[in-house]
N, C-alpha and C positions, 0 to 999 in steps of 0.2 A: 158495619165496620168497613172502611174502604181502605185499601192498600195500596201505595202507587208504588208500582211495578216499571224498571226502568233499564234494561239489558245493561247500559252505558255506566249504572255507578256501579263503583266499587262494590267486592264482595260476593260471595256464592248467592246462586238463585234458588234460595229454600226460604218456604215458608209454613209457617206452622197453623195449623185451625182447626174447627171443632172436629173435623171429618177426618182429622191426620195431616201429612206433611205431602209438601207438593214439592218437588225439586224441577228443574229446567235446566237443561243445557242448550247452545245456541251454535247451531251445527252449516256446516256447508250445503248439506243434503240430506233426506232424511233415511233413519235406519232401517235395516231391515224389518218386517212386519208380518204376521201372523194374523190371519182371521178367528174370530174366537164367536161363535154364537150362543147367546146370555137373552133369555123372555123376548125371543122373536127378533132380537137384532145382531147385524152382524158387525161387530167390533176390531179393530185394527191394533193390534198390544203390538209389544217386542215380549222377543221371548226369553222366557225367565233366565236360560243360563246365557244372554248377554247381559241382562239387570244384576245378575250375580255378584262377579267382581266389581263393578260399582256399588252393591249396596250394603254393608254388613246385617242389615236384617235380613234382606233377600237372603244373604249367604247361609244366615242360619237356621232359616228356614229348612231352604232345598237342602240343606246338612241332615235337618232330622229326617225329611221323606226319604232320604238315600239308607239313612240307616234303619229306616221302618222297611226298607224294601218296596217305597211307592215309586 
């Protein structure tokens, strides 16, 4: 399945597939960043409590690890 992908049209940059949802914002510069090491390689995320208020999953996630005390 091929998807064209196009910043310029209208409309949020989410899309849906077999692996989950991929969202995209189209930024000045890019965000702050966090090293994460995962089977020997070093990874570059944002960190969770900036994905927070952007995400309502994210949100209620980090909501139950707060209230498990993680």
């Amino acid at each position: 399945m091929t998807v064209a992908i196009d910043p310029r049209e209208p409309g949020p940059l989410c899309w849906s597939g077999p692996y989950g949802e991929i969202r995209a914002q189209i930024v000045e510069e890019l965000p702050s960043a966090i090293q994460v090491h995962a089977d020997g390689m070093a990874l570059h995320v944002r960190p969770l409590v900036e994905i927070e208020g952007t995400d309502p999953w994210m949100s209620r996630v980090l909501a139950r690890m707060r209230e498990r005390g993680g």
